[in-house]
N, C-alpha and C positions, 0 to 999 in steps of 0.2 A: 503668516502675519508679518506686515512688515513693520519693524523696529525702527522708532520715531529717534532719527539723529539728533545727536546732544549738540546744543553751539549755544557757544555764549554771547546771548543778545545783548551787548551794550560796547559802547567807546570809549574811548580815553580822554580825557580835557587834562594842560599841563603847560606849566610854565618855567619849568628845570629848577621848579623850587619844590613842586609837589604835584602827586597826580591824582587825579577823579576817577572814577569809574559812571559812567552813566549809562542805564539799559533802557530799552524800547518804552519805559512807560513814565521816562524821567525823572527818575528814582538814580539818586544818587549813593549807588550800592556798598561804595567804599572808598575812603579818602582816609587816607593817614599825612595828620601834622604834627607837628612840625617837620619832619622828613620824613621821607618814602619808607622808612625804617620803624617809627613813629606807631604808639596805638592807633587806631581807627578813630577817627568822632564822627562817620559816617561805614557803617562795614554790617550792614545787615545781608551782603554777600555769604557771610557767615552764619548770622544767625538772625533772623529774624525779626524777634524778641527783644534780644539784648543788643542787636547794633544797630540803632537807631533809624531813620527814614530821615529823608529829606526831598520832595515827592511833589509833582506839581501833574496832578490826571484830573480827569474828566468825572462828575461826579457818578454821570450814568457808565454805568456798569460794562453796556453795548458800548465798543468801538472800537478802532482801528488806529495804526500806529507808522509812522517811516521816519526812519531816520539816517541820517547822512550829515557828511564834513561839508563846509561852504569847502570849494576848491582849493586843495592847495595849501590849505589852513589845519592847524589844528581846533578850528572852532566847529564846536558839534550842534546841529538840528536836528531836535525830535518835533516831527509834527502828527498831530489828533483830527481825528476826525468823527463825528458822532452827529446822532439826529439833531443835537441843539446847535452845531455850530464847529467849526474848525478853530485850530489856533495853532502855533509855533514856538517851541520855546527853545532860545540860542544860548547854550553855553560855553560861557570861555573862563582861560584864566589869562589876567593880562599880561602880554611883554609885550614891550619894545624899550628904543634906546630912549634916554632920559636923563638929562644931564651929567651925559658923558659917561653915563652903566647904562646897565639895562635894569628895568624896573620888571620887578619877578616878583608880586609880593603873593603875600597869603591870605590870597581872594578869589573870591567863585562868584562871578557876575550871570546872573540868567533871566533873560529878557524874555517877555511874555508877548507874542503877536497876535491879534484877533486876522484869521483869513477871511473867515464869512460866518455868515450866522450871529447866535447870542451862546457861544459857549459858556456851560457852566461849569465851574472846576473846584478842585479843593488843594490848595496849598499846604502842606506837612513839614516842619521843621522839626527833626526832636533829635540833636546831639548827643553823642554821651561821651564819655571817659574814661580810660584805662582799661580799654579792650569789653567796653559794656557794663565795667561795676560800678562806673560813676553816673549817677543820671543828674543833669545841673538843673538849680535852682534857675526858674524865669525872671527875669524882671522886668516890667513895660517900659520903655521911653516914651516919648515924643512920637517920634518917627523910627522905633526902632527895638527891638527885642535883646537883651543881655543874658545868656548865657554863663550863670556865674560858678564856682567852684571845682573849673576843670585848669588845666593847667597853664592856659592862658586866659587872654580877655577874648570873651568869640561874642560877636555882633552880627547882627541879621536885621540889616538898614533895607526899608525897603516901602515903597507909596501904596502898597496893598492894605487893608485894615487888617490892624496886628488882632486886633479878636478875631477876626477870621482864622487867621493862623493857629492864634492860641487856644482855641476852643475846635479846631479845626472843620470848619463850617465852608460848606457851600457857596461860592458868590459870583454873582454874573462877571465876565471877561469883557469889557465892554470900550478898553481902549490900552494902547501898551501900557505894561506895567516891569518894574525891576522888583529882582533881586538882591543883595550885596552882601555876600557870607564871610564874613573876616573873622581869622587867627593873629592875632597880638593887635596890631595896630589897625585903627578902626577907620573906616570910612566916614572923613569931616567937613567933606566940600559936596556941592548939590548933587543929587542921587542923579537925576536924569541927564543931566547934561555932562557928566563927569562918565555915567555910563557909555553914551552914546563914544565920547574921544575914547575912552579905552578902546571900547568895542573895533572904533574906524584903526586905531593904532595897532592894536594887536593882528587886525586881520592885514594891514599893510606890511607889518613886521613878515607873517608866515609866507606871504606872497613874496616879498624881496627873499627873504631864504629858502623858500622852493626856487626863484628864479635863478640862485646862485647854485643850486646844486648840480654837478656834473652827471646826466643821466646818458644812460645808451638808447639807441632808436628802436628797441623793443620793451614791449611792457613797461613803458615812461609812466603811466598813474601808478599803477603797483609799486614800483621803485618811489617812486616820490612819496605814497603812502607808507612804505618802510623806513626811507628817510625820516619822515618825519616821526615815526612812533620811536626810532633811534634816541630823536633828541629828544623827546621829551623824558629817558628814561635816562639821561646826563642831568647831574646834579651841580649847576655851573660852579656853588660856592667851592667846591675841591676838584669839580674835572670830573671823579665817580660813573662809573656807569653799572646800574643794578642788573640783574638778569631778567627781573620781572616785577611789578608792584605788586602783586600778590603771595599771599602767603595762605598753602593749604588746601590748591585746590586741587584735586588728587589724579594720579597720573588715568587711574578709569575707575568706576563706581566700586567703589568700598574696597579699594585697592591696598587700603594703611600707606599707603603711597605717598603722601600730604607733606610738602617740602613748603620751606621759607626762602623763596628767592629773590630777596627784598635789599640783594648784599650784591657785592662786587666780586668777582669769580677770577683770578686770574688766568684761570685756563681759557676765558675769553678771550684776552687781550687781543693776540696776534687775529684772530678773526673779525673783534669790532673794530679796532682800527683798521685794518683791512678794508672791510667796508666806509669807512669815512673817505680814505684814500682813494677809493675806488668812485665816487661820489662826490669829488673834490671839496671836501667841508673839512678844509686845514685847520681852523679856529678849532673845534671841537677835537680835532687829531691832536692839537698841540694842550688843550686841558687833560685832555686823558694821560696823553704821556708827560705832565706836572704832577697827576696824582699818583702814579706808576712809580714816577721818580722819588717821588717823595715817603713813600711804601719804604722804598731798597733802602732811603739814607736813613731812615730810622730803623730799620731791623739792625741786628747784629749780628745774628746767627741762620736765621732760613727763613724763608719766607713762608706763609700763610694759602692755603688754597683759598681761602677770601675773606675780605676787609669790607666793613660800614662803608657807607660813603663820605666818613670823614675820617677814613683810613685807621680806624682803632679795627683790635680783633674782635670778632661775633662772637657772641655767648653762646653756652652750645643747649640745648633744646629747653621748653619749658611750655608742658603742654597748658593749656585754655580750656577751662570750661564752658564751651561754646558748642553749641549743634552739631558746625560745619556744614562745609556746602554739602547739599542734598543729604544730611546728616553724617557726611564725612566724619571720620576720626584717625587719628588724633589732628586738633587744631595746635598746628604749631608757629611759638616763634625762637629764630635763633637755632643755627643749624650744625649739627653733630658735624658737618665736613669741616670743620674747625680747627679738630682734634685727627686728623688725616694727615700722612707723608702725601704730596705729588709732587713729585721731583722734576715733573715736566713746564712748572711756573715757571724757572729760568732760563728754557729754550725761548716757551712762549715770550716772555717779559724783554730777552736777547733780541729778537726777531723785531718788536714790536718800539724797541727803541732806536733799531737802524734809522729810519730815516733820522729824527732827532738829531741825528749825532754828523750824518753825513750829506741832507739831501741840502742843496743852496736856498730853499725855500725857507728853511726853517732860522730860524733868528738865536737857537744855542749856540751859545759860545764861548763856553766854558770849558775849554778841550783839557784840561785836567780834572776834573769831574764828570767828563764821557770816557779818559780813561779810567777812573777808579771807581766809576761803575760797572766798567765791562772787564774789566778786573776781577771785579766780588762775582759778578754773574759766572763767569768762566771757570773759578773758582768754586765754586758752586757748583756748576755740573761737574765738573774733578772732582768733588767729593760724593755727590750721588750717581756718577755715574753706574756703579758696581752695585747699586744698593736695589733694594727691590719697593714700590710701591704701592699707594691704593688706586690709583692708573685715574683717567679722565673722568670715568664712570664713579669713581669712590666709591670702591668695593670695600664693602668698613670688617666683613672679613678673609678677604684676602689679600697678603701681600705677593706678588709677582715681581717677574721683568715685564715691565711691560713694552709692545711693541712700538706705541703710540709717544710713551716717555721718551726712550730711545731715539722715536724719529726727532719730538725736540729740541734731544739733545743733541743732534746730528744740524740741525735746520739755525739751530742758535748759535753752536760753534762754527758755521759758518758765516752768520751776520756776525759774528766777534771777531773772525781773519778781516771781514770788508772793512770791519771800524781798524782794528789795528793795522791794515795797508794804509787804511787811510790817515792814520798819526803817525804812520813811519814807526811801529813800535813792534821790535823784534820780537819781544818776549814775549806779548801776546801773542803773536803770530806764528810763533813757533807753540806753544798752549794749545792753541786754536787748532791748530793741524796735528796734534796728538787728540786732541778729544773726538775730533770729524771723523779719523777711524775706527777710536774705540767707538765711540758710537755704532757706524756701520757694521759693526763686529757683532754688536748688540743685536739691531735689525736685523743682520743675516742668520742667526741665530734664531727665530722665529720662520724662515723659510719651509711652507711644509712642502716637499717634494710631489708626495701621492695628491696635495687639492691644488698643486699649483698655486699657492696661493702664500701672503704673509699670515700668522695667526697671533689674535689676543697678547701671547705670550710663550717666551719659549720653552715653556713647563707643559703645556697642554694646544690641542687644534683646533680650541674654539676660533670659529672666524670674529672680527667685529667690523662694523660699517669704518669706527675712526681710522681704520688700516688705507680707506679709499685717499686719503691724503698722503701716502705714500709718495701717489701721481701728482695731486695738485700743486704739493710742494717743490714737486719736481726730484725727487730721491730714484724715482724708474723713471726711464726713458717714456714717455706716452705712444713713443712709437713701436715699442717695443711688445712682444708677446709676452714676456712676463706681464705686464701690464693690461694688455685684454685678459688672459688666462685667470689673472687677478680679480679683476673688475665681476666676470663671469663667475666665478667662485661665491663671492659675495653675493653676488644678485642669487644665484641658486641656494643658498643657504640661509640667506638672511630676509629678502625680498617677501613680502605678506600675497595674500590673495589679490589685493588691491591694487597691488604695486607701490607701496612705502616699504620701510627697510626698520626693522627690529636693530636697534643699536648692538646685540649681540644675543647668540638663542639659547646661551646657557643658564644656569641658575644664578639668583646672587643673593645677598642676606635672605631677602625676603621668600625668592621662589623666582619663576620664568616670565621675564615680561610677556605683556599680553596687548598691549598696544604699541604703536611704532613713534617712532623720536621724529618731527619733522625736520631737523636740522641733518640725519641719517639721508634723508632724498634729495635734498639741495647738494650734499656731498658729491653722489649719486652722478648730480645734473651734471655738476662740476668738473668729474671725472669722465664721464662721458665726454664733454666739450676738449675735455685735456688730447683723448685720444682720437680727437676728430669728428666724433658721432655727434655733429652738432643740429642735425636734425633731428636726432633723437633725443638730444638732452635739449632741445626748446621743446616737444610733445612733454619730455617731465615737467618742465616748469609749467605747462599750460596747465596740466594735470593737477600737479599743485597750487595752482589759483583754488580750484575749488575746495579746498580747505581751509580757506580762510573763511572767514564770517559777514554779514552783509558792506562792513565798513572798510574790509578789504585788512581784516588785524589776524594772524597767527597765532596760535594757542602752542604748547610743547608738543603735544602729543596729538596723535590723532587713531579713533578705531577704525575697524573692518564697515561700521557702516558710514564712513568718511564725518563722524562726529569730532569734537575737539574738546578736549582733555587738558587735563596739566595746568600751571600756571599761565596766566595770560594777561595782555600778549607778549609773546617771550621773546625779546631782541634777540637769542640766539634765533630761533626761525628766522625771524624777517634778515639779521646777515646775513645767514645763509643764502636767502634769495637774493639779496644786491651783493652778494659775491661771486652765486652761482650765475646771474643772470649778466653781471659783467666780463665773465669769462665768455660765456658762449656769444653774447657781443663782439667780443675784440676775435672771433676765429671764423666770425664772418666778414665775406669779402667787402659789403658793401661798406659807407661809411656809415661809425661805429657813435661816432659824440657830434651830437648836435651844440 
């Protein structure tokens, strides 16, 4: 019998102030305001029950469903199709520039289009509060529904008849109609023509930002759809970039697996900016490393494996009494990696402020505070260097050497010699070149002779995928036989039936993973492309298309029967692809950037 593959049917709407969740029946599943970070007042992704609807179907039972981004955009179309009639419903949320910002407010515009027929439908608005325990009192306007007693003013202005709504009734679709969902500040200028200019604005805004983005000449919509699900998971007021807007959806069925990746990770760093860079969207390279910066000057002693997106530390767990997805447990928010050493944040965070400090693009110029930042960083790996770990993975009970720490701090102390040539500053430079050894001293100290290979750590021969960056970063030669001998180890040991990559095949708190990390394959593709095999690392990445979901969005994980798992969609995936997929670009001969 064949096992009906798991994929999460819906898209993302988002304006770098807040994201939506919308699935195939235009049901908006989950939306956390005031920030990404923020309770739900839409999150029946969780539960049911208790986290409200906000629903615009057909009232017969029979039909049918498609949905897809207008090009280029991130504005989402679900359209219906049923014996009484067709129709479309577009949702956005608005940006563009606006007297001299950009207007990003907290609003959910969804326009109602009759295609053919007399469609009949029914419109569902039911809000709630504090993760579900608040449900607000109604109150009718004019032209306009109040939702009162939740933590803001939330308004739902809209030319459809509010008894319909409120009674939740039936009524013929029989010419366009809006929606207008607002958090704090309410919508007070005419609903339809105020809709329409968003609507033309917003989608000119996604079009000039897809037009500006640096793509290579393979898989250009892919990339441009990772592009964009990138930014809408930057949170412009601080720079911030989350790992995921979800929280809880578990890495495979009743896995207890259920994380909150609704937070800033710095083990990201050096690969989301990476990707920006790779994709020329400096604007957004140069927010992230403001909020990066601004992280270091207020610590004073070490830094955090991850911060809010207004740079405070996360709270560490605090489960919900909630269902979860397909009765997932525990529902969690606020995550135990909190309370975790990674000693590898100041390679990463070193690496990821290079440019900043040195490329002529960049507009810093404060070169006494790029050195007493790279200062404290360098500093910093001279204090952990010797120390042991809970490595990339946040293993919560094991401390290690880790392989992976090591390489950062090998790959950071070398962006600290580039900054310090480049101020002419002896002292770091000389720091610098003590750490780059110890370092390598570290990673050779993981070398297992008998798998040919580097391992996890130098206590144990577990292999792990994060070792394939050895190459990428350039620490082996790609041309080098270590370096195949490597690559092959990995794949033989860690590689699925499917051909995706188990992040590593030993135990960890919980027991042995059971599904594969998709950010482990893009590594993969990457390393391949590094040592030449770049016919074979574009066969991975086509391979890898089919893992994403009908809108072209990545999930963390993926099983054996190429289902999608984990938080979603996870900007660590889709980097991986516009990092993997610009590498094996730039190692083909033809021309590379259009």
């Amino acid at each position: 019998m064949q096992i009906k593959k798991h994929t999460y049917n819906m898209g993302i709407i988002g304006n770098c102030s807040y994201l939506a969740y919308v699935d195939t029946k235009a049901n908006i599943k989950w939306m956390c305001l005031p920030k990404f970070d923020s309770s739900f007042i839409f999150g029946s992704l969780l539960d049911e029950k208790k986290g409200g609807e906000f629903s615009i179907q057909p009232v017969e039972n029979k039909y049918t469903s498609n949905q897809y981004y207008l090009k280029n955009t991130n504005i989402l179309v679900t359209e219906f199709y049923s014996s009484d009639g067709s129709y479309r419903v577009i949702d956005f949320a608005p940006r563009f520039y606006h007297f001299d910002r950009y207007f990003k407010p907290l609003m959910v515009i969804r326009k109602l289009e009759v295609i053919s027929g007399n469609p009949f439908i029914r419109v569902v608005c039911r809000p709630v509060g504090n993760y579900g325990e608040i449900i607000p009192q109604t109150v009718q306007g004019s032209n306009h529904i109040q939702y009162q007693n939740l933590d803001s003013l939330v308004r739902l202005t809209t030319d459809i008849s509010l008894n319909y709504i409120l009674d939740k009734k039936g009524f013929l679709l029989n010419d366009t109609k809006y929606l207008v969902f607002t958090y704090g500040v309410p919508l007070e200028a005419p609903l339809v023509s105020t809709a329409e200019t968003f609507l033309d604005k917003t989608k000119l805004y996604w079009y000039n930002w897809a037009k500006a983005t640096k793509i290579p000449n393979i898989f250009q919509e892919e990339v441009i759809r990772s592009a964009l699900v990138l930014k809408l998971h930057q949170y412009e007021d601080t720079g911030g970039i989350i790992a995921a807007g979800t929280t809880s959806l578990p890495e495979h069925n009743q896995s207890g697996r259920t994380w909150d990746y609704r937070y800033c990770w710095m083990r990201d760093t050096y690969y989301t900016l990476n990707a920006f860079n790779n994709i020329g969207q400096f604007q957004e390279l140069e927010r992230y490393f403001n909020f990066i910066q601004n992280i270091i000057l207020n610590e004073k002693e070490f830094v955090n494996p991850l911060y809010t997106i207004t740079g405070n530390r996360v709270n560490v767990v605090n489960n919900l009494n909630l269902k979860g997805y397909l009765n997932n447990k525990p529902v969690r928010i606020g995550n135990d990696a909190v309370k975790q050493i990674q000693n590898d944040v100041y390679g990463q965070i070193m690496i990821s402020l290079l440019p900043l400090f040195i490329d002529k693009r960049s507009n810093y110029a404060d070169n006494n505070k790029a050195l007493q930042i790279t200062k404290w960083l360098l500093k910093q790996i001279e204090k952990t260097i010797e120390l042991p770990d809970a490595g990339l993975w946040e293993f919560g009970n094991t401390i290690q050497h880790h392989s992976n720490t090591a390489l950062f701090h090998w790959a950071g102390s070398k962006a600290g010699l580039k900054i310090a040539k480049y101020f002419n500053n002896r002292e770091l430079m000389n720091l610098s070149n003590r750490l780059i050894l110890k370092a390598k001293d570290k990673i050779e100290q993981c070398y297992d002779f008998k798998q040919k290979a580097y391992t996890q750590s130098n206590k144990n021969n577990f292999l792990d995928a994060s070792s394939l960056q050895l190459i990428t970063m350039n620490y082996l030669d790609p041309k080098s036989d270590i370096s195949l001998n490597h690559i092959n180890a990995i794949k033989k040991k860690l590689q699925n039936k499917d051909g995706l990559f188990f992040r590593y095949a030993n135990n960890d708190d919980i027991g042995r993973p059971k599904v594969s990390f998709l950010i482990c394959a893009f590594w993969y593709a990457e390393a391949l492309a590094c040592i030449g095999k770049v016919d074979e690392a574009f066969l991975m990445i086509n391979k890898l298309n089919g893992y994403s979901n009908h809108l072209g969005l990545f999930s963390e994980d993926a099983d054996m029967n190429g289902g999608q798992w984990g938080n979603f969609p996870q900007t660590y995936s889709h980097v991986g692809f516009i990092n993997a997929v610009s590498r094996i670009a730039n190692k083909q001969d033809n021309p590379i950037f259009f």
